[in-house]
ZAFI-291527 format. One line per field, with one value per residue (C-alpha): x, y, z. Coordinates in steps of 0.1 Angstrom, whole numbers. Last residue first. Layout:
<nodes>
px = c(X ...)
py = c(Y ...)
pz = c(Z ...)
</nodes>
This chain:
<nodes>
px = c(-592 -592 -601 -568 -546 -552 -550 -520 -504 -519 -504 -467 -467 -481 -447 -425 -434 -430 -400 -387 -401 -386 -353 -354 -360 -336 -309 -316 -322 -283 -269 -286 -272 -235 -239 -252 -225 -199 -225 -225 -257 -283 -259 -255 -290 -298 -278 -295 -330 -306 -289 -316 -340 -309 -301 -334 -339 -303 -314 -348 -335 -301 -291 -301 -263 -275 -288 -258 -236 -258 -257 -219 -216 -236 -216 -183 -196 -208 -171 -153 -174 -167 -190 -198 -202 -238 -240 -219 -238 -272 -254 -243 -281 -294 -271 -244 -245 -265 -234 -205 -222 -226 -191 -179 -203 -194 -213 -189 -156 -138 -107 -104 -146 -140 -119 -131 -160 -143 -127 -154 -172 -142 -141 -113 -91 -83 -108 -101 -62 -72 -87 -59 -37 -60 -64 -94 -107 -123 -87 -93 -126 -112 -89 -114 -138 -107 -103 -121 -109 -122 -96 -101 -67 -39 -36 -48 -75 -111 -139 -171 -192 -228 -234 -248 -281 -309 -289 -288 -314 -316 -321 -360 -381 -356 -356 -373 -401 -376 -346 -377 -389 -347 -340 -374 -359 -332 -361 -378 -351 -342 -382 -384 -360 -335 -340 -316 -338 -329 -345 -348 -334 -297 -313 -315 -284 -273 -279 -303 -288 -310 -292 -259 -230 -205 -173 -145 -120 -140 -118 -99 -72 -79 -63 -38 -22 -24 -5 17 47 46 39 5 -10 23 11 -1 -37 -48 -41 -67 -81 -110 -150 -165 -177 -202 -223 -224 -251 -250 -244 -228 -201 -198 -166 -149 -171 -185 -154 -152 -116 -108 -91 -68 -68 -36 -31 -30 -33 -71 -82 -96 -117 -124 -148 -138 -152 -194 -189 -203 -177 -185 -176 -159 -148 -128 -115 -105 -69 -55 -86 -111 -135 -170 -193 -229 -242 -281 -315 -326 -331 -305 -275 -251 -213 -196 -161 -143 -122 -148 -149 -176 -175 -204 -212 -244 -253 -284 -284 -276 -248 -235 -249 -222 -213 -195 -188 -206 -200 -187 -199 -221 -246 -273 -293 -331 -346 -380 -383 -415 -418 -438 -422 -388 -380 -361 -334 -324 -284 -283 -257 -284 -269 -286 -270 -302 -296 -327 -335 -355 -340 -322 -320 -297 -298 -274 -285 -264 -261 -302 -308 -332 -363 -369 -399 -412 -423 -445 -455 -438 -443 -417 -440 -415 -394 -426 -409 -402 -385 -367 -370 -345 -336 -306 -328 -327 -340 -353 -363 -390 -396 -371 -367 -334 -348 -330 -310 -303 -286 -277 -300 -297 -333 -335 -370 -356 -322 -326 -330 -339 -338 -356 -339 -344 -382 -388 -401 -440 -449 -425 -402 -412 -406 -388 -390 -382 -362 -365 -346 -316 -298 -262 -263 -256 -260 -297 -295 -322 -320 -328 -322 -327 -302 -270 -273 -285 -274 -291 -277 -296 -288 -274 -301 -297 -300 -271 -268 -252 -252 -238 -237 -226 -252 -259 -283 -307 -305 -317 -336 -314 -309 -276 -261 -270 -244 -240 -207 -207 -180 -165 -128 -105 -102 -117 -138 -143 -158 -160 -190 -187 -213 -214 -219 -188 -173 -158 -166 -197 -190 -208 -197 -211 -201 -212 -222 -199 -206 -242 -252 -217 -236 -214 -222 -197 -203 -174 -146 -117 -112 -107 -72 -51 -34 -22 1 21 24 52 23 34 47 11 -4 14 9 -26 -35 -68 -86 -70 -87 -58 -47 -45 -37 -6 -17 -29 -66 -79 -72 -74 -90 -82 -101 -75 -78 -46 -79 -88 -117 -106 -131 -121 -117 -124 -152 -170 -198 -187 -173 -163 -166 -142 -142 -117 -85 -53 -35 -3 -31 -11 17 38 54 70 84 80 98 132 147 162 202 219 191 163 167 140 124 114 85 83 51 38 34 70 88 106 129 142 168 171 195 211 246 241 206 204 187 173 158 131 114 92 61 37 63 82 62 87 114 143 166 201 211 250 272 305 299 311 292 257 233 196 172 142 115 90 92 118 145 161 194 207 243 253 289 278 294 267 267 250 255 230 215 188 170 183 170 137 131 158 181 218 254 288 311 348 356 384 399 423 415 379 373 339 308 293 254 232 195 198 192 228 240 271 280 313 348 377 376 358 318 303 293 264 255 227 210 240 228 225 216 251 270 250 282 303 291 303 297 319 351 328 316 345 358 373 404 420 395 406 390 419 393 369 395 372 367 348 322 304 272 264 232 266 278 304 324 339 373 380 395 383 384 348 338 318 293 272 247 236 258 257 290 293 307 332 317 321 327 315 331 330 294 289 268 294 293 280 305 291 307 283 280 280 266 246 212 195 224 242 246 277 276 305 317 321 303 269 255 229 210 189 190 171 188 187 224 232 215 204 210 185 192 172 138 122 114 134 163 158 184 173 187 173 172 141 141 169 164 189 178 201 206 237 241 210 204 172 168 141 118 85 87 87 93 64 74 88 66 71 80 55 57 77 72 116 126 111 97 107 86 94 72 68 62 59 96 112 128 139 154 170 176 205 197 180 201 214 248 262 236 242 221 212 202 187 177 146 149 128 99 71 69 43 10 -22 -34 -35 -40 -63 -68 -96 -134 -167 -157 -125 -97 -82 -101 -94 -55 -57 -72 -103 -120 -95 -80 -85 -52 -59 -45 -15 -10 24 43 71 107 129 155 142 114 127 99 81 56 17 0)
py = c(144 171 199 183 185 221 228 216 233 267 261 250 283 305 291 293 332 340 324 349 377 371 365 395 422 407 403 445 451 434 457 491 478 470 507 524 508 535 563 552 562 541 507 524 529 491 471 444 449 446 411 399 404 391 364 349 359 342 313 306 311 286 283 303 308 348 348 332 364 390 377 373 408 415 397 412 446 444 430 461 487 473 460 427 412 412 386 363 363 357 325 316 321 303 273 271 240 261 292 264 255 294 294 268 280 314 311 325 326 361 340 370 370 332 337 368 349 317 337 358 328 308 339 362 377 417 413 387 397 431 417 389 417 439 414 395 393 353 349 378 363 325 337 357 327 308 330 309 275 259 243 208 204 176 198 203 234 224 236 231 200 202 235 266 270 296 288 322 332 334 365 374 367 352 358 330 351 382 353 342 376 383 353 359 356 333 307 311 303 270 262 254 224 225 214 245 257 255 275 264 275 261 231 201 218 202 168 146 110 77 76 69 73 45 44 26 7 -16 -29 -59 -41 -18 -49 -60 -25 -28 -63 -49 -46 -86 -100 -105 -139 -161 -191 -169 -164 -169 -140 -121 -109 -87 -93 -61 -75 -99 -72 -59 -53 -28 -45 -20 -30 -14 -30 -56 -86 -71 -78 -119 -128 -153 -185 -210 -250 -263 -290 -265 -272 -282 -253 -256 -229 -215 -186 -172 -147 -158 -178 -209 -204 -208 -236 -239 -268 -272 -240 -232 -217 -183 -171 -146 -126 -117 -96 -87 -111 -99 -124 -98 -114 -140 -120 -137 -141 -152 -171 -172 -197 -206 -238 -226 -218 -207 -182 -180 -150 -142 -172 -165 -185 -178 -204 -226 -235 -263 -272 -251 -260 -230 -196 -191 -160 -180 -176 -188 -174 -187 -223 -237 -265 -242 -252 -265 -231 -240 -223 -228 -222 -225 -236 -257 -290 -274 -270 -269 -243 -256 -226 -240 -208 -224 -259 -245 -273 -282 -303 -320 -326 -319 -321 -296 -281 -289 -312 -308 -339 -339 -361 -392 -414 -426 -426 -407 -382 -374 -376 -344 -355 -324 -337 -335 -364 -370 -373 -348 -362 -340 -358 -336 -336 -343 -314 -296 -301 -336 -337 -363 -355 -370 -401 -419 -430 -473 -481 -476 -489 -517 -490 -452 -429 -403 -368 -361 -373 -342 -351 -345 -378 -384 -414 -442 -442 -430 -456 -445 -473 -469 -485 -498 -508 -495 -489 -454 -439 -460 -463 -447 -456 -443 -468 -450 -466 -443 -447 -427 -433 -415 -417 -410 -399 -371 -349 -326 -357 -371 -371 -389 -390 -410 -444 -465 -488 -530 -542 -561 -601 -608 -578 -548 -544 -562 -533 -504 -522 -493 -496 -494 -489 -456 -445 -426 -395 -404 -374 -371 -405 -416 -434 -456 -459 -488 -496 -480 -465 -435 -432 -419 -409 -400 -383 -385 -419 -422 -404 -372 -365 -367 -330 -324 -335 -348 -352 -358 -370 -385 -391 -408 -450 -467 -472 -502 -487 -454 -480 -491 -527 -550 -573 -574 -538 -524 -548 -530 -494 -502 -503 -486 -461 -430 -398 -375 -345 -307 -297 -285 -262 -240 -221 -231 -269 -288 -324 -351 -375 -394 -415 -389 -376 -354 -349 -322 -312 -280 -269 -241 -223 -226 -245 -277 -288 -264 -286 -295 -319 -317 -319 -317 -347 -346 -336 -324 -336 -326 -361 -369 -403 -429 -461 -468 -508 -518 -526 -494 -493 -472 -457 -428 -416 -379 -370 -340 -342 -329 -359 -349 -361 -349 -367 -361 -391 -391 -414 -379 -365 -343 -350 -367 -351 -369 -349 -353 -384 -386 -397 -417 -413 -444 -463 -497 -484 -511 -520 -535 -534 -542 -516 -538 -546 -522 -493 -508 -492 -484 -477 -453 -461 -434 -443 -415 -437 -424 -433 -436 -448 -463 -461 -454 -432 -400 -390 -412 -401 -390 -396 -384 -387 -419 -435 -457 -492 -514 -497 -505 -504 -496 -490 -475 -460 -447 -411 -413 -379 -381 -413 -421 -442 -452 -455 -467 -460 -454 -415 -416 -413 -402 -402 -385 -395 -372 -372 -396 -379 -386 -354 -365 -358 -367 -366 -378 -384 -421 -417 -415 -438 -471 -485 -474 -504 -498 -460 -432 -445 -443 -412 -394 -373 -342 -330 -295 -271 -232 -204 -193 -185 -208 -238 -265 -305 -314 -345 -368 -388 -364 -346 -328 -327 -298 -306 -273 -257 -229 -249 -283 -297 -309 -315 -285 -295 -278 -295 -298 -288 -297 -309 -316 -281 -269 -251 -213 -197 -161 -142 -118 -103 -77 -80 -66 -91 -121 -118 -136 -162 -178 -209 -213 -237 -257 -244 -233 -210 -225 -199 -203 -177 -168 -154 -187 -213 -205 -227 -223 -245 -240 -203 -188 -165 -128 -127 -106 -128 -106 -104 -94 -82 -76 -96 -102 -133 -129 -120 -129 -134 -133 -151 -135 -151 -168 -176 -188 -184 -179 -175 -157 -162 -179 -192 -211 -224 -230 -240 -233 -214 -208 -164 -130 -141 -146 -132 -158 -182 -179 -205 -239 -264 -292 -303 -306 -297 -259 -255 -225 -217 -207 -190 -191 -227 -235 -248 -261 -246 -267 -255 -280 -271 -283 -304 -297 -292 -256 -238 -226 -228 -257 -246 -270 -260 -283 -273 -288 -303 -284 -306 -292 -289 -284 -266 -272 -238 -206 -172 -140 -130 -101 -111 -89 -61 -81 -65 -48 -22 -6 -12 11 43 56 51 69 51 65 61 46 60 41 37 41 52 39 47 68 58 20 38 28 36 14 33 34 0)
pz = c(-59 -83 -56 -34 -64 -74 -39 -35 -69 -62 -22 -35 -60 -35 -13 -39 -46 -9 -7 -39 -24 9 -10 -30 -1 25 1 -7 32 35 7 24 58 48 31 59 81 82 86 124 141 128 133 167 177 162 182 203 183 145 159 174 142 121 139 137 97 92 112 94 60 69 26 0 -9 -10 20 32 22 33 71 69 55 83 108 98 96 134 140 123 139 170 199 187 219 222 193 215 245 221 210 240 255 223 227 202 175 148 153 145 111 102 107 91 56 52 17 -8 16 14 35 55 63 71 93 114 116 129 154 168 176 189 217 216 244 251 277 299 295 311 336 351 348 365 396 402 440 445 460 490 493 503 525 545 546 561 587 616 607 639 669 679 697 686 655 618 619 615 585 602 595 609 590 613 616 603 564 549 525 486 467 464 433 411 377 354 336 328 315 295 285 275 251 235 201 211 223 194 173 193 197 163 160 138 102 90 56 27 -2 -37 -68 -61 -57 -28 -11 21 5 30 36 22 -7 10 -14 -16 -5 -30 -9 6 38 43 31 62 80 59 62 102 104 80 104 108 73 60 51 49 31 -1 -10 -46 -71 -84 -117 -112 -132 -141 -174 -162 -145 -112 -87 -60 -25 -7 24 51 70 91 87 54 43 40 44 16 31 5 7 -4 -30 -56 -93 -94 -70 -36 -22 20 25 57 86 83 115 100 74 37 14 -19 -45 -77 -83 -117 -116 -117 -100 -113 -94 -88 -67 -60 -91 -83 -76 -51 -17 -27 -31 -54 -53 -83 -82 -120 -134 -163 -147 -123 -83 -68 -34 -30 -4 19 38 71 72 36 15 -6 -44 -61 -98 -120 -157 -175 -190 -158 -163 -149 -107 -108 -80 -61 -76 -59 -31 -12 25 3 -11 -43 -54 -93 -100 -142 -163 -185 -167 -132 -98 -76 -44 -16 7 41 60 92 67 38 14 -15 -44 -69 -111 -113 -155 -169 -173 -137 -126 -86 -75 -46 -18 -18 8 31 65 87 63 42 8 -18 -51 -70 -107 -138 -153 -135 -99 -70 -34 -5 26 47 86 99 121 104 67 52 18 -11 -44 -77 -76 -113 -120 -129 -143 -178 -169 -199 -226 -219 -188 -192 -200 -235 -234 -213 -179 -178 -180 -145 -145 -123 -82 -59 -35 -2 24 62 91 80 113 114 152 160 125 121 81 56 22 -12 -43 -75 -95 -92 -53 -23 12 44 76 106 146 141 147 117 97 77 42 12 -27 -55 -39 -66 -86 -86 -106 -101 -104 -66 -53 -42 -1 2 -25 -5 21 48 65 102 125 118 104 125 142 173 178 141 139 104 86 53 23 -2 -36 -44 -79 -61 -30 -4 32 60 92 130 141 179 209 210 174 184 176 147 119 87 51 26 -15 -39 -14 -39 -36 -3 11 4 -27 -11 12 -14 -17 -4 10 47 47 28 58 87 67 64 102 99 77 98 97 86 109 112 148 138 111 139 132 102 111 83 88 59 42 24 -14 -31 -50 -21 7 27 62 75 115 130 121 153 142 135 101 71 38 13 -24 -46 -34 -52 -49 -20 6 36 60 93 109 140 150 125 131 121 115 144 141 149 175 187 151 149 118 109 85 62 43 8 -15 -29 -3 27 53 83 101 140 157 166 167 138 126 94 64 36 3 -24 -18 -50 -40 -11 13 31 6 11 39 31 58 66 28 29 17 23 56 79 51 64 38 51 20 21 -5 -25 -62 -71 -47 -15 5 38 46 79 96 131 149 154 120 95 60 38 -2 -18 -54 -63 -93 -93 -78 -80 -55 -62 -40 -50 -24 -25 -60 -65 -76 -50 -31 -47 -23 -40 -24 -56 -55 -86 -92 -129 -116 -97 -65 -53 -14 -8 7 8 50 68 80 45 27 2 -34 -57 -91 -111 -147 -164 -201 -214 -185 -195 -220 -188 -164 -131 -127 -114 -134 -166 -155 -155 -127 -140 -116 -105 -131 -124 -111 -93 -63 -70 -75 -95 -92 -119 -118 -150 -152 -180 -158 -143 -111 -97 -71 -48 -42 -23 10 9 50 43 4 -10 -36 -67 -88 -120 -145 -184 -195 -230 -242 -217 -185 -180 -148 -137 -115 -86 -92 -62 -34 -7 19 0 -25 -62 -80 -112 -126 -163 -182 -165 -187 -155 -145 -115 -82 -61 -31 -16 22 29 2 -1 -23 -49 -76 -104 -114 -146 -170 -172 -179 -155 -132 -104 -66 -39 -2 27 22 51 67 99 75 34 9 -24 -55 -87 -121 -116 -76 -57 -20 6 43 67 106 101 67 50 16 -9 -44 -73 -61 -80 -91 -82 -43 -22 18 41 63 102 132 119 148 140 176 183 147 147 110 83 55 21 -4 -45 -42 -6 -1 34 61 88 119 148 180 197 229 259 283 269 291 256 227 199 165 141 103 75 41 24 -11 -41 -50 -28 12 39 23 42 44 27 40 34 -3 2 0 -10 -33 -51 -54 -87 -92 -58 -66 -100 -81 -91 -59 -40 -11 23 43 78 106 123 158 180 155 144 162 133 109 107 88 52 32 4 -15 -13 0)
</nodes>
């Protein structure tokens, strides 16, 4: 907001005003009206390896602590090792980061062409690519940082301390650079990896090449060596030996002193993406494959496999981090979790210790749970339902679907292969969840419907069979649509053939099936089901009212179903002139939002069973939408890209904006603060702060046109010292105009009047009979007796204050100083008029405003203080000036007639003021003439209109 200024020079202020934004300005445009980019969640780590830091503190008995900072995309976040607890999430660079480093305090970030170097999460210092080419990989080596251009042809020197471009290397033709490593105990020299298979050993500072490592000395079998690159390097703690591993899935363990090969060992499933050394004495080698395992190498015994991790992460791992001294190994993957495993014994294989994870498939399916806006239900393609926490990302968790990582072990599977197929439909009620199972699941392709305990976190008991229920030789469908009562005490399952049934959620027990019977005649032909499925009617949605009282059920072909929840019979069937895809009720209002196939939103009140708004404009299939909580909004989502907003009152498209990427899902909190999306390329769930929490907000309608680009919320929200921006960000920036406040001027033709009560003016006009009226009769009396508390003297003796009256008078005397600076001062009144009269204002509009908000005895104090000649030509100049604006005709004729009775023998006797008077008569003249005119006009017209009636 505005321009960037350095205030380290001086302390901030202790509270910032807000800057009013013009509505013209560029940045109003581009925000939304209704929602401002807030925050996303659910994002742990990407592609780009983590970087590790421990810190050792003098006199600590706790251990080092460990700092992880891991890669969001565009953003960086940094962990605490002991909880993984998130610390603070750097700033978005320009562009997707590419590598990460750490010296000291620093973070190093290599984004595009720049490498940035960020303090506390804020950007300090930024170095380009002269170039202008992308950077891969970074190191900082010393007081050096090594940067590798994205075609490995160069690398480039810079000096940390003074930001300046030191040198620039250039690689011979054939050697394509990857990656950059510093062996311990190498002073300015560092090995450079190539995708060729090949390593160079170069002299920074002489910027020479010692040694070329070739590939067939690397690798065992040389004829392999052209399509086999080196994806990975590793310091081992003995001296001239490093880790290589390769993408055919080889590992040498290299003495670069000798230039021999030590240790070869192989992983059969994907190349190497990691390698590390074990550091606290033992002599054990970890590596990582593309497919997801963690190997266990025992370098005693001639790199033999100790243990093999099957699924350790359910992608790409991307990096493998021992702790210094620990048993501890980190590791992060691309499935978006870091996950550390602990060694009990050099022996043992590792069990999971602490873990921070997310979706690793983007999800598509999410919905707020409770009522305190808390916590987010994620349903994803990655087979998981998931639990985000809006509030601390480490209470987000997974509802487990039993002990498959026991029986993915036992059957060398991967573990995302034993759980059930992709959420398709979720319903939840949170009024039992104490009880028993208070979610409901449908999947993919399944005839059958699960529950899930939310207060356990796992999966529930019962599974509801809808295929057990079908006569023998039917047809079996999937469950396309789920609900559970507001009660919480029924589950209701819906299949792709028409069967509706209704389970007992605490014990499992069907307990009511609704048949929903033959195709409507009044269904157009286009939609009935033809062929051998004739009788069979594709259920898309199913929904409950909060007192069970009505079942709603939306068919394929078309038709909103109505059954009486307790005897099962259908009572109405409401045909749409088009295809149903889902249903969405709001049960505090009774609203029912029908996604139609013609790209129409129809809502449906369920107590007249009509459609009551029919919401289009969509250029896209509509893919999700949500009620605000008190049901004036609709919030949709289309795969146009673009988020509309409708007020349901009216029927209007209140606000819209475009994403960067179609978003596949949204829901509103119960709370009214957030709407929550997910988008198909993200596998984060992002928060959009609703305004009209923190501000007016007007709900004019909007067209198509006025549609806003906007980028999605970053990890970070708002950095620290623009807590107080982000906040009036959340504001409207354009103010609109009331219509419902009075103008001061309705026409320049027309008099104005002050609307002031009556009784002000005629109070100042008979300022003196009331003062006469009120006056006291007789002055007031002297007490008979003496007070009960007389004034006492300090002292062990009782003695009476006798000359403190005396005292008392002699202070109540003024002195002359005191009374000539009484009268030499000025009163506000005097001020203002004096103002405004040097100013030659038009219409002497502030002080005519200050002289309303006086009381008629202040006001009639002041007017007898114009004593001069050049004050009592002031005020009528004043008075001839706002007769003219037409504006205060009451007030000016009240001051006027006070004015003129208070001091009319000198305004006759002074032949300085005959003009002033003269001009003032003249206003007088024309606007009484003029009023009088307006009002004969009003009457004629009146009466006109009362004899016609």
């Amino acid at each position: 907001m505005g321009t960037n200024t350095d205030v380290r020079a001086s302390p901030p202020p202790r509270k910032r005003l807000r800057t009013e934004v013009a509505v013209n300005t560029p940045t109003a445009r581009q925000e939304p009206r209704l929602f401002a980019p807030f925050r996303a969640l659910g994002l742990i780590t990407n592609n780009v390896p983590f970087v590790l830091q421990t810190r050792s503190h003098k006199g600590a008995t706790d251990g080092p602590r460990i700092h992880l900072v891991t890669c969001l995309g565009k953003a960086w976040a940094m962990w605490e090792g002991g909880k993984m607890g998130l610390l603070f999430v750097g700033p978005d660079a320009p562009m997707p980061i590419t590598s990460l480093a750490m010296d000291g305090n620093a973070v190093w970030a290599s984004s595009g062409p720049y490498v940035i170097k960020y303090l506390r999460g804020k950007e300090v210092e930024r170095f380009a690519n002269p170039l202008e080419t992308h950077l891969t990989h970074i190191l900082i080596f010393g007081t050096q940082l090594l940067a590798l251009t994205e075609d490995g042809s160069r690398m480039l020197v810079w000096d940390t301390s003074s930001g300046e471009l030191q040198t620039t290397i250039q690689f011979e033709p054939g050697f394509t650079a990857i990656m950059i490593h510093h062996p311990a105990t190498y002073l300015n020299k560092v090995l450079v990896a190539s995708s060729q298979g090949s390593m160079q050993l170069w002299n920074i500072r002489t910027q020479t090449l010692i040694h070329t490592f070739s590939a067939a000395s690397l690798l065992t079998s040389p004829s392999n060596t052209n399509s086999t690159a080196i994806t990975a390097l590793a310091r081992s703690p003995a001296i001239d030996v490093v880790g290589i591993g390769f993408s055919s899935g080889e590992i040498s363990v290299y003495d670069i002193r000798a230039d021999e090969r030590l240790m070869r060992m192989v992983m059969q499933d994907g190349g190497i993406r990691a390698l590390s050394f074990r550091s606290d004495g033992h002599p054990i080698l970890a590596t990582a494959s593309s497919t997801g395992h963690i190997a266990l190498w025992d370098l005693n015994s001639g790199g033999r496999l100790l243990h093999l991790v099957r699924g350790a992460h359910d992608g790409a791992v991307t990096a493998l981090e021992w702790i210094p001294g620990q048993p501890v190994l980190i590791s992060s993957g691309e499935d978006n979790s870091v996950k550390q495993w602990l060694f009990d014994s050099p022996t043992d294989a590792p069990r999971l210790l602490k873990f921070r994870s997310g979706h690793h498939a983007p999800p598509h399916l999410i919905r707020y749970y409770g009522e305190d806006g808390k916590q987010i239900l994620t349903a994803s393609r990655d087979r998981s339902l998931r639990c985000t926490s809006v509030v601390r990302d480490s209470r987000s968790f997974e509802l487990s679907q039993g002990s498959l990582a026991k029986k993915a072990a036992n059957l060398s599977i991967p573990i995302a292969s034993l759980k059930f197929p992709p959420v398709s439909a979720l319903s939840y009620s949170t009024t039992r969840s104490k009880d028993w199972d208070d979610i409901l699941t449908a999947h993919t392709d399944e005839a059958v419907a699960r529950t899930w305990t939310m207060k356990d976190k796992r999966l529930g008991k019962h599974v509801f069979t809808l295929a057990g229920e079908k006569k023998k030789g039917a047809s079996v469908g999937s469950v396309k649509a789920v609900c559970v009562t507001a009660c919480g005490n029924f589950g209701i399952a819906a299949s792709s053939t028409g069967v509706i049934n209704m389970y007992n959620m605490q014990s499992g027990i069907l307990r009511r099936t609704f048949n929903i019977g033959p195709c409507p005649a009044n269904v157009p032909s286009r939609f009935r089901p033809t062929g051998k499925k004739k009788e069979e009617r594709c259920i898309t949605g199913v929904a409950s009212d909060a007192l069970d009282r009505v079942l709603v059920a939306s068919t394929l072909d078309g038709t909103i179903n109505f059954f009486d929840f307790h005897t099962a019979a259908l009572e109405h069937t409401l045909v749409l002139p088009s295809a149903a895809v889902s249903i969405t009720l709001h049960r505090d209002s009774g609203l029912l939002a029908v996604i139609c196939d013609d790209l129409v939103v129809r809502i449906v009140d369920i107590e007249t069973r009509r459609i009551v708004r029919e919401l289009g404009g969509f250029r896209g299939r509509i893919l999700d939408l949500a009620f605000s909580p008190d049901s004036r909004w609709l919030v949709t989502t289309s795969m146009d890209s673009i988020i509309r907003t409708f007020d349901i009152p009216t029927g209007r498209l209140i606000d819209l904006f475009r994403t960067s990427s179609v978003a596949t899902s949204v829901t509103f909190s119960p709370t009214n603060d957030f709407l929550a999306t997910s988008h198909v390329d993200s596998v984060g769930v992002y928060l959009w702060a609703n305004r009209a929490q923190y501000s007016e907000v007007s709900f004019q309608s909007i067209v198509e046109d006025d549609v806003v680009d906007v980028a999605l919320p970053s990890m970070q929200g708002v950095a620290e010292d623009e807590a107080l921006e982000a906040l009036s960000a959340l504001t409207v920036q354009e103010q609109p105009t009331d219509v419902f406040v009075t103008p001061p001027q309705l026409d320049g033709d027309l008099v104005t009047l002050t609307l002031l009560p009556r009784a002000r003016w005629q109070t100042l006009l008979n300022l003196e009979v009331i003062q006469q009226r009120n006056k006291p009769k007789e002055p007031p009396k002297a007490p008979e007796k003496a007070p009960f508390f007389l004034p006492t003297l300090p002292g062990v003796e009782p003695r009476f204050a006798l000359e403190q009256k005396q005292a008392e008078e002699k202070k109540k005397k003024e002195t002359k100083r005191l009374q000539r600076a009484a009268g030499s001062s000025e009163s506000v009144f005097f001020k203002k008029l004096s103002e405004a009269h040097a100013s030659q204002s038009s219409d002497y509009e502030d002080f005519f405003n200050y002289a309303k908000a006086l009381s008629p005895a202040a006001m009639d104090l002041e007017l007898r203080s114009l004593v001069t000649i050049e004050a009592q030509q002031m005020f009528l100049a004043a008075l001839t000036h706002r007769l003219h604006s037409h504006r205060d005709f009451e007030a000016v004729q009240t001051f006027m007639a006070v004015f003129l009775r208070m001091h009319g023998e000198v305004l006759a006797s002074n032949a300085e003021l005959q003009h002033d008077l003269e001009t003032l008569a003249d206003a007088q003249r024309k606007e009484s003439e003029r009023l009088l005119e307006l009002l004969a006009s009003s009457l004629g017209t009146l009466s006109f209109v009362r004899d016609t009636m």
